[in-house]
C-alpha positions in Angstrom: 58.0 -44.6 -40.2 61.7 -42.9 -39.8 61.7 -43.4 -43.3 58.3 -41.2 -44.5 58.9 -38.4 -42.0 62.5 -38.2 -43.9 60.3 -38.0 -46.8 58.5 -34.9 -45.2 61.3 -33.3 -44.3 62.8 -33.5 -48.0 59.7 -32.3 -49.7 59.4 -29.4 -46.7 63.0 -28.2 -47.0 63.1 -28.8 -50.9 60.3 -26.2 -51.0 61.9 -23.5 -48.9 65.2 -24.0 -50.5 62.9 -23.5 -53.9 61.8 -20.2 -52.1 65.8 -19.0 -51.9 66.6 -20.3 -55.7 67.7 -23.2 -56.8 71.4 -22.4 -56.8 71.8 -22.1 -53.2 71.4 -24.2 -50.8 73.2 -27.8 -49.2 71.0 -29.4 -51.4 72.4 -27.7 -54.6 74.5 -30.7 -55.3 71.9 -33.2 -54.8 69.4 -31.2 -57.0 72.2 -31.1 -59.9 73.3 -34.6 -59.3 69.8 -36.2 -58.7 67.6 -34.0 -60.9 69.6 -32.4 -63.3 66.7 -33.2 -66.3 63.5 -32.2 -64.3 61.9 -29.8 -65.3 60.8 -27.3 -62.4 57.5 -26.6 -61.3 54.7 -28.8 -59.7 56.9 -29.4 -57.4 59.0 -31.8 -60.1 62.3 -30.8 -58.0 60.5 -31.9 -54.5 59.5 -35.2 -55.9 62.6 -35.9 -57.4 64.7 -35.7 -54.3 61.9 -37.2 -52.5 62.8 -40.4 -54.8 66.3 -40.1 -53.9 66.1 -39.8 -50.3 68.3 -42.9 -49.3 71.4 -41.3 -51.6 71.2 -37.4 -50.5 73.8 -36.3 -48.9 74.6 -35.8 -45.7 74.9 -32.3 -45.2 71.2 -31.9 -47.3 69.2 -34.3 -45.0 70.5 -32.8 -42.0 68.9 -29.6 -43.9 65.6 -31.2 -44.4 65.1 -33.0 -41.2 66.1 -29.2 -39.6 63.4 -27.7 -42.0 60.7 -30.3 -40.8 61.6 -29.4 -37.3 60.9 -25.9 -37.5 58.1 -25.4 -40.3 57.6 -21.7 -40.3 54.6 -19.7 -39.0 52.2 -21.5 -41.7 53.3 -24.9 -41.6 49.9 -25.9 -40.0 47.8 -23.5 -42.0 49.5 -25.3 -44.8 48.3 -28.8 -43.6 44.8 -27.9 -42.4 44.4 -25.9 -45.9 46.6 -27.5 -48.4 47.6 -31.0 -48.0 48.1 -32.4 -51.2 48.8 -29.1 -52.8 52.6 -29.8 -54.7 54.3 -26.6 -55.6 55.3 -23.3 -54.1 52.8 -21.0 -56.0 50.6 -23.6 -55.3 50.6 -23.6 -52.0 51.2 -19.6 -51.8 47.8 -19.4 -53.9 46.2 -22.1 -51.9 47.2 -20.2 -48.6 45.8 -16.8 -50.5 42.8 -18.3 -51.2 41.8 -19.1 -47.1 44.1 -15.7 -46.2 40.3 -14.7 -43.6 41.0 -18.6 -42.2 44.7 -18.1 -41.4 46.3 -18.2 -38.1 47.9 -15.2 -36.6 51.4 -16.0 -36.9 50.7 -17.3 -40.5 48.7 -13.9 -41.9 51.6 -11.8 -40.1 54.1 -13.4 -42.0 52.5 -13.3 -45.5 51.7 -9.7 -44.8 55.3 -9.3 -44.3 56.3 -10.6 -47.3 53.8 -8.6 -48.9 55.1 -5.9 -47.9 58.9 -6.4 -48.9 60.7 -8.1 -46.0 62.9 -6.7 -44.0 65.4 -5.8 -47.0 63.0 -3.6 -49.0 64.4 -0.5 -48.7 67.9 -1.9 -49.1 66.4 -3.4 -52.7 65.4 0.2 -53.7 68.4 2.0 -52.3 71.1 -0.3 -53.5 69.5 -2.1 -55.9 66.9 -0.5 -58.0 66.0 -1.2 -61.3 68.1 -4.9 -60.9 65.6 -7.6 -61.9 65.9 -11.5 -60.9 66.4 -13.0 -57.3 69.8 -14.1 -57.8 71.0 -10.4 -59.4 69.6 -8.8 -56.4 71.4 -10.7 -54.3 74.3 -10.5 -55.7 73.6 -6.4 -55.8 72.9 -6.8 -51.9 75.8 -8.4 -51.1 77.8 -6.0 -52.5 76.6 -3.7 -50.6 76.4 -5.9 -47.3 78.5 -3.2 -44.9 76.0 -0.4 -45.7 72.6 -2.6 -45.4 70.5 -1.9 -42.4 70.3 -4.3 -39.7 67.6 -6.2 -40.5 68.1 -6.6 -43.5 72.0 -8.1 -42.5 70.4 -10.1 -39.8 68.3 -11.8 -42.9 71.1 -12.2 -44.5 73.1 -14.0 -42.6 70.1 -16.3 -41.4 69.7 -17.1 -46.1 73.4 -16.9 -46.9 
C-alpha cells in the first residue's frame, strides 16, 4: 500500500515538476540518471521514475510525497475527470474539455493561468520578445529586485 501511494506521489510531483521544466527541480538528478534516453511526452518521464521509485533519491521522494500531499486546486477535478489520462497537455486538454464541470477552486486557477499568472506584466516589461520557459526565467531573474510582489512571492515559492 505505502508502496503504490509512493507511486502516486512520483507520477503527481513528476508532472508538476514537468510543468516548471525539466531542468529544475530535486528530481533533476534522478530524471538524468534514471531517464536520460526517454523520450518526453505521454508522460514517458512520469513512468520512468515511477519504475524507479525504490532508487530515487532522497531529497526527490520527499518532493513527491509533499506534492501528493497538497495536489493543487484540481487534483480532484483531475481524478473525477481524468484518471488514466498520462501527460500534462493531456490532462490540461482533458480538464479543458469538462472546464462547465469544474470545481470552483479548479476553474479559478485555470483562469489564472489563462490569464498570465501573477508575473505577466513582469514578462512583458522585463522580458518581451524572450521566447522559451527557461530564457524567461533566466530574463526574470535578472531582474528579480525590480519584479512586483507577486510575481517575487511566485518566485521564491518555483525557485
Amino acid at each position: 500500500m505505502k508502496r503504490l501511494a509512493l507511486a502516486a506521489a512520483v507520477l503527481f510531483a513528476t508532472t508538476a515538476l514537468a510543468a516548471r521544466g525539466a531542468a529544475a527541480g530535486p528530481c533533476k538528478a534522478d530524471r538524468e540518471k534514471f531517464c536520460a534516453g526517454v523520450q518526453p511526452g505521454g508522460g514517458a518521464i512520469v513512468q520512468c521514475l515511477a519504475q524507479h521509485q525504490a532508487e530515487l533519491s532522497p531529497e526527490c521522494r520527499a518532493f513527491a510525497e509533499e506534492k501528493a500531499k497538497k495536489g493543487g486546486p484540481c487534483k480532484a477535478d483531475r481524478q473525477k475527470f481524468c484518471a488514466g489520462v498520462k501527460g500534462r497537455a493531456e490532462v490540461k486538454a482533458c480538464l479543458q474539455s469538462h472546464a462547465a464541470e469544474l470545481s470552483a477552486p479548479c476553474r479559478e486557477k485555470a483562469e489564472k493561468v489563462a490569464r498570465g499568472g501573477p508575473c505577466k506584466a513582469d514578462r512583458e516589461k522585463f522580458c518581451a520578445g524572450v521566447k522559451g520557459k527557461e530564457a524567461v526565467k533566466a530574463c526574470l531573474q535578472s531582474h528579480a529586485a525590480e519584479l512586483s510582489a507577486p510575481c517575487r512571492e511566485k518566485a521564491a515559492s518555483h525557485p
